[in-house]
C-alpha positions as CSV (number, residue, x, y, z in Angstrom):
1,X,2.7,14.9,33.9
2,X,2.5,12.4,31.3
3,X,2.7,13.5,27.5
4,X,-0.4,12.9,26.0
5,X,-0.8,12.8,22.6
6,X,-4.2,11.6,20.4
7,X,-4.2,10.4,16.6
8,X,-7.7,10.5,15.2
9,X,-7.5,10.1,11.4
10,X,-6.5,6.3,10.3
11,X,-5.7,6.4,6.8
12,X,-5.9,2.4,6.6
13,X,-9.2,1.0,6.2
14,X,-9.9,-2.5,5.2
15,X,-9.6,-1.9,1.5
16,X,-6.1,-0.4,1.7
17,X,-4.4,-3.6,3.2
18,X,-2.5,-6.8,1.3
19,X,-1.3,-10.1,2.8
20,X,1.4,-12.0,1.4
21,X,0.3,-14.1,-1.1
22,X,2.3,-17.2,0.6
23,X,-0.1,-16.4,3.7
24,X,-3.0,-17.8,2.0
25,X,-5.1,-17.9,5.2
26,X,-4.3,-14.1,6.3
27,X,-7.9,-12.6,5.5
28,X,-6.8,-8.9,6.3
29,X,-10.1,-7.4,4.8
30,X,-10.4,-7.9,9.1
31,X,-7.8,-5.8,10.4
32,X,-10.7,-3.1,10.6
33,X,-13.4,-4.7,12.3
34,X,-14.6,-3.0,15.0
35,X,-15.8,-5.6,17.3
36,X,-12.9,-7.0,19.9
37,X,-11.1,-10.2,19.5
38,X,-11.2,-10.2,15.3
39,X,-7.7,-11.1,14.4
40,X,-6.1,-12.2,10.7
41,X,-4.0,-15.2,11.2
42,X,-1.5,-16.1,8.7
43,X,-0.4,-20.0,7.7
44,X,2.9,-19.7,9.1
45,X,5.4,-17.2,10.2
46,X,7.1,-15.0,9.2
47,X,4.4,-13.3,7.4
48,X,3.6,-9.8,6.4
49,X,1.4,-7.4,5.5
50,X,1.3,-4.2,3.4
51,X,-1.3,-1.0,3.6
52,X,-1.6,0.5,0.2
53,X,-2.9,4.3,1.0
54,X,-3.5,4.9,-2.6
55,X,-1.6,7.9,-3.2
56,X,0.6,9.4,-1.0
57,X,0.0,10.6,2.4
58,X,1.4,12.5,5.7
59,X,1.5,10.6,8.9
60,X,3.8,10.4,12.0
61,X,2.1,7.3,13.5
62,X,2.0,3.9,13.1
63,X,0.5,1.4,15.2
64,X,-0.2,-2.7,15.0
65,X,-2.2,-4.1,18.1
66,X,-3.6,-7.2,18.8
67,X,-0.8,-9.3,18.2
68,X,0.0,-12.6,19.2
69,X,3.7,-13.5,19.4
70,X,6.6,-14.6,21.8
71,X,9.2,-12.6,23.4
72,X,12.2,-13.3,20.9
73,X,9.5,-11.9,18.4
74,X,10.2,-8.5,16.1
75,X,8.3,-6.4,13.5
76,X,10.2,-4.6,10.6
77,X,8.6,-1.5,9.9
78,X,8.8,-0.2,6.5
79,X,7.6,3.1,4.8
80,X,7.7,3.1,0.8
81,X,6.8,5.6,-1.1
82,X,5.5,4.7,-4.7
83,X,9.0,4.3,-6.2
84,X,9.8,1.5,-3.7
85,X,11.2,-1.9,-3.0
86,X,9.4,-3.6,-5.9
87,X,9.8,-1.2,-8.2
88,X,12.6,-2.8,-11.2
89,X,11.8,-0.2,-13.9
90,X,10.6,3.4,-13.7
91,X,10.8,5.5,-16.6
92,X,9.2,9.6,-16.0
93,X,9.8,9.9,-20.0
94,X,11.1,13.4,-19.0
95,X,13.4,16.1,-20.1
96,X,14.4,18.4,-23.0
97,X,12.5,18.6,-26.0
98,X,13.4,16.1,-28.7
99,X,16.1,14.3,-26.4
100,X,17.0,10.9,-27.2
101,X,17.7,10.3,-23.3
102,X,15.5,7.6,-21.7
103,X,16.1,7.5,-17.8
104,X,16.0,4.8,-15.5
105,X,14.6,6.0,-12.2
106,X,13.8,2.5,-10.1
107,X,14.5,2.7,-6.5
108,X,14.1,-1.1,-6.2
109,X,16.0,-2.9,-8.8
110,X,19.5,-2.2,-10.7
111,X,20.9,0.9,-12.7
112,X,19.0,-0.1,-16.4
113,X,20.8,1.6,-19.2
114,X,18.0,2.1,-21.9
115,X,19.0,2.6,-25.5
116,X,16.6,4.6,-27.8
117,X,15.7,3.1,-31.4
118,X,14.6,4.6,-34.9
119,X,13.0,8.1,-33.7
120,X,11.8,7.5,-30.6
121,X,12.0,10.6,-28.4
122,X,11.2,12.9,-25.7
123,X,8.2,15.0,-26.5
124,X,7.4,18.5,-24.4
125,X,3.9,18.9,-26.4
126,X,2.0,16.1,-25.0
127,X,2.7,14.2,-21.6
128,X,0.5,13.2,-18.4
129,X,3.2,14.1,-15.8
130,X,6.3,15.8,-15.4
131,X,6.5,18.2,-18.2
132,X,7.5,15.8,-21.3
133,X,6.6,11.7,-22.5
134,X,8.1,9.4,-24.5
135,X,6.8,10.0,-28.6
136,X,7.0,7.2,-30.5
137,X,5.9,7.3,-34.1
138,X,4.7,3.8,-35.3
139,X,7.5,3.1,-37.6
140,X,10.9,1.2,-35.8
141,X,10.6,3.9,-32.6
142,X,11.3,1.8,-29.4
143,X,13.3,2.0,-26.4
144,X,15.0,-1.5,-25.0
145,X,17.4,-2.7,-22.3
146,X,19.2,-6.2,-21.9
147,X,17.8,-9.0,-20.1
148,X,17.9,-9.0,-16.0
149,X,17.7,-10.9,-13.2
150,X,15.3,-7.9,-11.9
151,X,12.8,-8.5,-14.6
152,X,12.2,-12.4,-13.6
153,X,9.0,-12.5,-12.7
154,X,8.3,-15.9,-11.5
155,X,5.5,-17.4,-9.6
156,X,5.1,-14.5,-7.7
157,X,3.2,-11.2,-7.9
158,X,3.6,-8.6,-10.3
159,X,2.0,-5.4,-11.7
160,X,3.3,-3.6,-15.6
161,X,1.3,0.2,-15.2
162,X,1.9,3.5,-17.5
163,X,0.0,6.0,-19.3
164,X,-0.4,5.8,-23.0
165,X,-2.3,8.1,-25.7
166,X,-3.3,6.8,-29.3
167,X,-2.1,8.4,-32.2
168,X,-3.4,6.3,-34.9
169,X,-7.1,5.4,-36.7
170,X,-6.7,1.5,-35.5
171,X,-6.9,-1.9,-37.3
172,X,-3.4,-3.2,-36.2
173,X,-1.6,-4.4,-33.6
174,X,0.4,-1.7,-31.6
175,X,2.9,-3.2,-28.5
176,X,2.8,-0.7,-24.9
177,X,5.8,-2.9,-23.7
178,X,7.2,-6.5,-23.8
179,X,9.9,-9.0,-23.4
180,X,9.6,-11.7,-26.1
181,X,11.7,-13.4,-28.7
182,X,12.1,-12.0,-32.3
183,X,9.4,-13.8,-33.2
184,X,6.3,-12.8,-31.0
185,X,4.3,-14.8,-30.7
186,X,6.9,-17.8,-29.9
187,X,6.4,-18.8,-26.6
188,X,9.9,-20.6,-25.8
189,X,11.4,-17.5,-25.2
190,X,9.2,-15.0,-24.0
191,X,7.4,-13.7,-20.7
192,X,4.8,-11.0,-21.0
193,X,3.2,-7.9,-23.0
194,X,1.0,-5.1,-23.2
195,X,-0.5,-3.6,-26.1
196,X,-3.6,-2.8,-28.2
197,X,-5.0,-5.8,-30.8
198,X,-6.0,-5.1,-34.1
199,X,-9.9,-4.5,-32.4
200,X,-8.2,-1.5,-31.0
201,X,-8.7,-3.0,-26.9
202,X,-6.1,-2.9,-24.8
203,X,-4.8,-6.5,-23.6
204,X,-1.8,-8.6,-21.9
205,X,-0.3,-11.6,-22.1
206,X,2.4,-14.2,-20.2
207,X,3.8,-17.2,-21.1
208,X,4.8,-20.2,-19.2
209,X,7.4,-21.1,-21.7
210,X,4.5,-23.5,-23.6
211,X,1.3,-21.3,-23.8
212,X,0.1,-17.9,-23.5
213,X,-2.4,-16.4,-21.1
214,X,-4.0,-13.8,-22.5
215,X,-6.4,-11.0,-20.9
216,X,-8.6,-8.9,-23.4
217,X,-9.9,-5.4,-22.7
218,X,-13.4,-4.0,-24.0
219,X,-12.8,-0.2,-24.2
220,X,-11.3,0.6,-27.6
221,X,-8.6,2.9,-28.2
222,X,-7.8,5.1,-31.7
223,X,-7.4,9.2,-31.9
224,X,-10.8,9.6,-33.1
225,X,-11.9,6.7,-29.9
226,X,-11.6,7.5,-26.6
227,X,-8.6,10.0,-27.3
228,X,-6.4,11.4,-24.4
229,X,-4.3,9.9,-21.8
230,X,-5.2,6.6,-20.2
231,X,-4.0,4.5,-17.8
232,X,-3.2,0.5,-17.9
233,X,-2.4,-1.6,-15.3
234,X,-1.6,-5.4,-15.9
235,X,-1.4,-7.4,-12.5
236,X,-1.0,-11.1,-11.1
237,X,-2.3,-11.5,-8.0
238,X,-1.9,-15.5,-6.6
239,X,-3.4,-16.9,-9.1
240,X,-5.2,-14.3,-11.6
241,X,-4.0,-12.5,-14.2
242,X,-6.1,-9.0,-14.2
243,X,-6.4,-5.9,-16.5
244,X,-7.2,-2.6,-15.7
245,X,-7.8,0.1,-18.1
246,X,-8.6,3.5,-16.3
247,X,-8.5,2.1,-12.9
248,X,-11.7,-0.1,-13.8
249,X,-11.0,-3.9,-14.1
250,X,-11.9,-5.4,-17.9
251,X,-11.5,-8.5,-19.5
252,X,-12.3,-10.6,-16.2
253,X,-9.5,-13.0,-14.4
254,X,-7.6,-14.9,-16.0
255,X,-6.3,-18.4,-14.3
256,X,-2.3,-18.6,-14.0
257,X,-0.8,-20.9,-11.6
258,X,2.8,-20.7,-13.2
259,X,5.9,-19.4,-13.2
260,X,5.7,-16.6,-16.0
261,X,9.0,-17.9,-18.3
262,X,12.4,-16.5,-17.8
263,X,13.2,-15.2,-21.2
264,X,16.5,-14.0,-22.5
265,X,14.8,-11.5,-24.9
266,X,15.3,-7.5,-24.4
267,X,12.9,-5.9,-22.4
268,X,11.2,-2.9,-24.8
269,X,9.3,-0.1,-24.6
270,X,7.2,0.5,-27.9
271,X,7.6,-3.2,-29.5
272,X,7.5,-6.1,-28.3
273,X,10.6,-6.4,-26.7
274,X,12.9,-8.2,-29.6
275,X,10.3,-8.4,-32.6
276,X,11.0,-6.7,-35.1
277,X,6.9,-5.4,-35.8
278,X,3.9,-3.9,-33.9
279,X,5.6,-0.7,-32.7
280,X,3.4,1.7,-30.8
281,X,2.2,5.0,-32.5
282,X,1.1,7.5,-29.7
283,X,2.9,8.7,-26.1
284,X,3.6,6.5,-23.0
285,X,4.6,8.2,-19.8
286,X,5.6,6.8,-16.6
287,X,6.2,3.2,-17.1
288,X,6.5,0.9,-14.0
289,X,7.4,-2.7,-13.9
290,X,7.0,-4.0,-10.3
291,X,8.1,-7.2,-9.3
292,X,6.9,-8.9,-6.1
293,X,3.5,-7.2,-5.4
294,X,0.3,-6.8,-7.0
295,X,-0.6,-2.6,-6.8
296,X,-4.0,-3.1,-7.3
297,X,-6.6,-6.6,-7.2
298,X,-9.8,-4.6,-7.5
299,X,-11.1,-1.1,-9.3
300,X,-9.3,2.1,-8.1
301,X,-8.1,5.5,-8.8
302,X,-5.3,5.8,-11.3
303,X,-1.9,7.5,-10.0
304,X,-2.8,11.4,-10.0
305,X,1.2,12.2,-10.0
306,X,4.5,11.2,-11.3
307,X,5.6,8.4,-8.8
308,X,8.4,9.3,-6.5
309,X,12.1,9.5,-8.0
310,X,14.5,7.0,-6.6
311,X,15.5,7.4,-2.8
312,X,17.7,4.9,-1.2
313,X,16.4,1.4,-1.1
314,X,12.9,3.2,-2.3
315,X,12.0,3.9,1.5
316,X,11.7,6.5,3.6
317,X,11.8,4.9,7.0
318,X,13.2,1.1,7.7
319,X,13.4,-0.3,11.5
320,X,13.1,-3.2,13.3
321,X,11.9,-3.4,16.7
322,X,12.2,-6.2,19.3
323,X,11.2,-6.5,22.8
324,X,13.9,-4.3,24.4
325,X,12.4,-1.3,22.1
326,X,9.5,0.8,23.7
327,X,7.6,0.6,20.5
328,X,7.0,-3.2,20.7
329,X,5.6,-4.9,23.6
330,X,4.6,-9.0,22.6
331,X,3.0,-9.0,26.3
332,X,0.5,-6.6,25.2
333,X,0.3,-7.3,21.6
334,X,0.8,-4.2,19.9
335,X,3.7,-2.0,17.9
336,X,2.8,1.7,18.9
337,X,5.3,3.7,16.7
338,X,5.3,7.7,17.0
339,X,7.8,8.9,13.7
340,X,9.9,12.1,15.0
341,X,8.0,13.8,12.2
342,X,5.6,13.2,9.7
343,X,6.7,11.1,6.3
344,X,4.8,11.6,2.8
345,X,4.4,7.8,1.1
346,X,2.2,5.6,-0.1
347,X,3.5,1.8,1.5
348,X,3.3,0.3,5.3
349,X,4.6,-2.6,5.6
350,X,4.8,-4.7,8.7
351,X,7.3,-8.0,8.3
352,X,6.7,-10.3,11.8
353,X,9.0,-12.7,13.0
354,X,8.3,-15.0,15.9
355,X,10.5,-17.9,15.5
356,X,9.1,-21.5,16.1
357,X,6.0,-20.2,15.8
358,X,3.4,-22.1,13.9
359,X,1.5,-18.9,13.0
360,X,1.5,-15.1,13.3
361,X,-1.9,-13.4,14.3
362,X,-2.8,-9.9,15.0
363,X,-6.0,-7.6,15.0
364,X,-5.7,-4.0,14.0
365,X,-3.4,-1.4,11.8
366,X,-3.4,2.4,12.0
367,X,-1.6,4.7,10.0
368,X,-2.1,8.5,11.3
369,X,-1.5,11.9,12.3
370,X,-1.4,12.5,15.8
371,X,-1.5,15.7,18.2
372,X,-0.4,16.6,21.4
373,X,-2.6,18.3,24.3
374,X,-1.4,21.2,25.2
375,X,-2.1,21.1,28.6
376,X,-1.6,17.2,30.0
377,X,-4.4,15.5,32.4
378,X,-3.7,15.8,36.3
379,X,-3.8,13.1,38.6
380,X,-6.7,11.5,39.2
381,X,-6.7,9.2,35.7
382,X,-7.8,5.7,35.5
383,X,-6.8,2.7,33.4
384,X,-9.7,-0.6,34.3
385,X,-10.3,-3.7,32.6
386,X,-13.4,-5.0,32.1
387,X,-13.8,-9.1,31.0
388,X,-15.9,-9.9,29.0
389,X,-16.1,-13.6,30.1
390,X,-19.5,-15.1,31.9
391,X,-19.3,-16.7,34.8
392,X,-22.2,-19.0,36.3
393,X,-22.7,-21.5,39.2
394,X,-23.2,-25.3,38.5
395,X,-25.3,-27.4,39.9
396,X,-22.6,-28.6,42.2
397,X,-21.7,-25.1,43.3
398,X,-18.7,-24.6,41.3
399,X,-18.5,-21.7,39.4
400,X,-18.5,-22.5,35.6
401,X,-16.8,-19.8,33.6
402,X,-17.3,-18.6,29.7
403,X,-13.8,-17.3,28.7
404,X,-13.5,-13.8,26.4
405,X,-11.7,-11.3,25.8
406,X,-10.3,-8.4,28.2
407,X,-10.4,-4.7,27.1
408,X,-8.8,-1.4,28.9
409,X,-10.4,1.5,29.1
410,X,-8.1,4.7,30.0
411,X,-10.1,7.6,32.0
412,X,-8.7,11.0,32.3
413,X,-9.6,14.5,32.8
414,X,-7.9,17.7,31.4
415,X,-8.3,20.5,33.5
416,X,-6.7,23.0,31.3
417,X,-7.7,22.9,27.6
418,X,-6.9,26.0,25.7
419,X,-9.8,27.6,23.4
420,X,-7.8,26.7,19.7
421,X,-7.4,22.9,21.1
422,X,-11.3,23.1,22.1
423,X,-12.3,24.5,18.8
424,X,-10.0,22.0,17.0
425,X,-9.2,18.7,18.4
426,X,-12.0,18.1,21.0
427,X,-14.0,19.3,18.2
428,X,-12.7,16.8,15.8
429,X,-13.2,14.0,18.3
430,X,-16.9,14.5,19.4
431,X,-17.1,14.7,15.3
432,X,-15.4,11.4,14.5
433,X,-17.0,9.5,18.0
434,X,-20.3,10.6,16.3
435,X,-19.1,8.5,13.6
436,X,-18.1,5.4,15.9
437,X,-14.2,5.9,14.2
438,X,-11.6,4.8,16.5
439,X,-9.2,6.9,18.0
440,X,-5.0,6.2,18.8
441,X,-4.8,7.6,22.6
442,X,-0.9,7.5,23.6
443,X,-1.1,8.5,26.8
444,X,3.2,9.3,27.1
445,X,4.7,9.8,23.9
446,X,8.1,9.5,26.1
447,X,6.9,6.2,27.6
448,X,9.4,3.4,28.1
449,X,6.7,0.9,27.5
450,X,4.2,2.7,24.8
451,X,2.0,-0.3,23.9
452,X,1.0,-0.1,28.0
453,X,0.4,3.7,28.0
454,X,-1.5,3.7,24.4
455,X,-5.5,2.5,23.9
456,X,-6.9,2.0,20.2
457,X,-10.8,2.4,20.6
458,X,-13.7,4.3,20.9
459,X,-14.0,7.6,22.5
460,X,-16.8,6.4,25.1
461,X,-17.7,9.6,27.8
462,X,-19.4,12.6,26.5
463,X,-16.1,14.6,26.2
464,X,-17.8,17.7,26.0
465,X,-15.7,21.2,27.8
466,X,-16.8,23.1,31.0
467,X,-15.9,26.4,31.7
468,X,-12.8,26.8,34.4
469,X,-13.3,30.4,35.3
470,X,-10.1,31.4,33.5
471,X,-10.4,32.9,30.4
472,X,-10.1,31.2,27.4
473,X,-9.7,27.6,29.6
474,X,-11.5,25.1,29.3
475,X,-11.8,21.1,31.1
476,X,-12.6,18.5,29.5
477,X,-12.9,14.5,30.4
478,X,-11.9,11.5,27.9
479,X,-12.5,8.2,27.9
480,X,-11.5,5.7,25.4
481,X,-12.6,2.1,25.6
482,X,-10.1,-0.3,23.7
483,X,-11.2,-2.0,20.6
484,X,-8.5,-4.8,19.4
């Protein structure tokens, strides 16, 4: 008997992917359309693309289908958690009250030794996460660390996030974080900050080494305004230069085609990183600087937990998988990947290869738990194809035909289905198929070829349970009808 296993839930919808922002042409919004032959298409290959679940997540299943590439083709599978790849700076601001230590806890980027300045401290009494922040009074407190190569931020993507409260009435400039000259506002030496104006609005700014581009909040900020923790997220994306404040976009987009300048200035927490002025007065907790990706290019929910402390290489799973691996198949198009056990992160990211080719394409993602049957289907199952193609007779007799695409349908029957399986996953199914939700049916987990024996689709037969005459037994039919 085969080992049958189903995934229902797919944690990646449409809003959770990314495409790499060299891939200009890669609309992924499409990954989740639920109509067959719908494929994203990147400009060239290698390309990649990344499913943000928005916090992180359990899943022991992965899957890519739809794709179009050769036999000397592979897919590198990564799993990040928040504290990943990208991730050059991460500061928790945590530990003993009143300590002067200010750790380092990137998983992505070197070991950052960060030197504290005038009173700046770890504070116990007020934080967002983790039991403690960083205080810092207004008056010469900062934290700093010399220049890197991990805090070059390029042409490329980039996102500066952390959580800050106000501890002042407003009417002057405060800095969140920074890396500019000594004096500011110079722009031959410095790259980017975050901070509050003199309106009391949060905004951001990055230099090409000539002029600043600047971003301006609207919600303003004192201890008598909008008091509390908050959370600010600066981020290029392509092109645009966006801030968020709270999760919720302000300021609109902001036009950057540049390389943000590589300045030689001390990158600081609490000033602007070398000048001397404009230190903050209030808390910051978890600070993030995040080079390569853009977290977030629309409105969503801030971080509601400390972000992951380091872990090697920031992820938790790392493979890549070629034709002579049962996961991949390039013949059917798909990457069917059941994880020994469920992982907790936030980041998938698929990295395609296929070389000489002048494009990658590929249809659609899931990311999901999965769960066995406890009783497999007897013989009897079906796999069809049906083709969608027309076909027609011309004048001359010939038969004229309208190519489409081909989709599988698996039909099987389960003659023994025990009462907690029927109460919970048939349940769940007839639920979810209500809802037209595709379902990840692997029909042998220990399959030598599990893009074959696995159909992404639509549960399509009633798959109500029948009675067997044995207590507590039940049968059951399935039918899934691929969707690509």
């Amino acid at each position: 008997m085969a080992n049958a296993a189903v995934a229902i839930t797919n944690l990646a919808d449409s809003g959770t992917w990314s495409a790499s922002t060299e891939e200009a042409l890669m609309p992924v919004a499409r990954l989740q359309n639920e109509h067959v032959g719908k494929r994203w298409r990147s400009t060239a290959a290698p390309a990649w693309a990344v499913c943000d679940l928005g916090a992180r997540k359990s899943f022991d299943t992965l899957g890519l289908l739809g794709l179009t590439a050769a036999g000397a083709a592979s897919v590198r599978v990564r799993v990040s958690t928040d504290n990943d790849e990208f991730t050059k700076v991460l500061l928790h601001m945590d530990g003993a009250d009143a300590s002067t230590t200010f750790t380092d806890s990137n998983a992505g980027g070197s070991a950052h030794a960060w030197t504290r300045n005038g009173d700046a401290q770890i504070d116990t009494a007020d934080f967002k996460f983790g039991g403690a922040s960083g205080l810092f009074d207004g008056t010469g407190d900062y934290v700093s660390t010399p220049d890197h190569a991990d805090y070059t931020l390029g042409s490329g993507d980039f996102t500066v996030d952390a959580w800050f409260r106000v501890n002042d009435s407003g009417g002057a400039f405060r800095m969140i974080a920074g890396q500019t000259d000594s004096a500011g506002a110079s722009n031959a030496n410095s790259a980017w900050f975050v901070g509050r104006t003199d309106g009391n609005v949060i905004y951001a700014s990055v230099t090409n080494g000539t002029t600043q581009t600047v971003v301006t909040g609207t919600t303003q900020f004192t201890n008598a305004l909008n008091t509390g923790w908050h959370h600010v997220a600066f981020v290029r994306t392509g092109n645009v230069l966006k801030l968020f404040v709270d999760g919720v976009q302000e300021g609109g987009n902001a036009a950057f085609s540049a390389s943000v300048n590589d300045s030689s200035a001390s990158l600081a927490i609490g000033r602007r990183g070398d000048q001397n002025s404009l230190y903050w007065n209030g808390w910051l907790d978890e600070f993030r600087l995040s080079v390569g990706i853009a977290r977030w290019t629309a409105n969503f929910t801030p971080p509601t937990a400390a972000f992951d402390g380091a872990a090697a290489n920031g992820d938790v799973y790392d493979q890549t998988f070629t034709a002579a691996d049962a996961a991949f198949d390039p013949d059917y198009g798909a990457l069917i990947l059941p994880l020994a056990a469920p992982v907790t992160a936030r980041f998938v990211r698929f990295d395609i290869a296929d070389a000489g080719a002048s494009y990658i394409e590929a249809g659609r993602g899931f990311v999901g738990l999965r769960e066995a049957f406890t009783y497999n289907f007897v013989p009897g199952g079906r796999t069809t194809w049906t083709d969608r193609s027309r076909r027609g007779k011309t004048a001359g007799g010939q038969t004229l035909i309208f190519p489409d695409n081909k989709f599988r349908t698996a039909e099987i029957n389960f003659d023994f289905v025990p009462e907690d399986q029927r109460n919970g996953l048939w349940e769940t199914m007839a639920r979810v198929n209500g809802n037209a939700v595709d379902v990840l049916l692997i029909l042998d987990t220990a399959s030598g070829n599990l893009p074959r024996d696995s159909y992404f689709g639509l549960v399509t037969n009633p798959i109500g349970t029948g009675f067997t005459g044995i207590p507590d037994i039940y049968t059951a039919p399935l039918a899934v009808e691929e969707r690509l």
